[in-house]
Each structure stands twice: as structure tokens, then as C-alpha cells.
C-alpha positions, 0 to 999 in steps of 0.5 A: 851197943851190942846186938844181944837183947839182954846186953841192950837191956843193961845198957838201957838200965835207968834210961826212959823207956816204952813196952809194948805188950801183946794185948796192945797196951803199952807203958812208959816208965824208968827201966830199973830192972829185969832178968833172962826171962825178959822180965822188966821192972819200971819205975815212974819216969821223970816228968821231963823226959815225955809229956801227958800229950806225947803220950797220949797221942801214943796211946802210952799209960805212965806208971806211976809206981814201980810196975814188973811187967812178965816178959812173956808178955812183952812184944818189944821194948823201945827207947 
């Protein structure tokens, strides 16, 4: 895996993922898209892959329909 923000991206395409976001909030969903600004599109995770419980204690919000999330926002992105 590359180190380039972006190359790590593509290849988390499709894969569940969290954001965190400045104010603190984070979101959990299906990484369907983004662009060179960081920008990230999330889509409704499969209910397998985190339970309400995990997130929870996470203090994670699921989406539940298709989320852009602005990349000036975004503090960091994990998997």
C-alpha cells in the first residue's frame, strides 16, 4: 500500500470505513467515492461489518443513506 493519501483512498474504495471530522463527529459508512479535495462520499454500511454496540461505545453515527462528507472538514480517515 502506498503511502499517498489519495492512493490509499482508491484502495480503500468500497471498503467500511470511519471519519473523523473537526467538531468531533465521526461517521461510519461504505466509502463509495471522493475527489483530490479529500472530498468523501459514504454510503450505508453492511450491517455485518460494525455492530450498533461497537459503534456506540465509539461514539461513531452510521449513515444511512448516501453521505458527502466536505474534505476540509475531515481530520482523518480509518479503516
Amino acid at each position: 500500500m502506498s503511502g499517498r493519501p489519495l492512493d490509499v483512498l482508491e484502495e480503500s474504495l468500497e471498503e467500511p470505513v470511519t471519519v473523523h471530522l473537526k467538531d468531533g463527529d465521526a461517521f461510519y459508512g461504505t466509502l463509495s467515492g471522493y475527489d483530490q479535495h479529500m472530498n468523501v462520499v459514504l454510503e450505508a454500511a453492511d450491517a455485518t461489518d460494525a455492530t450498533d454496540a461497537e459503534l456506540d461505545q465509539l461514539d461513531v453515527e452510521e449513515v444511512d443513506n448516501t453521505t458527502i462528507i466536505r474534505g476540509d472538514n475531515v481530520v482523518s480517515i480509518t479503516l
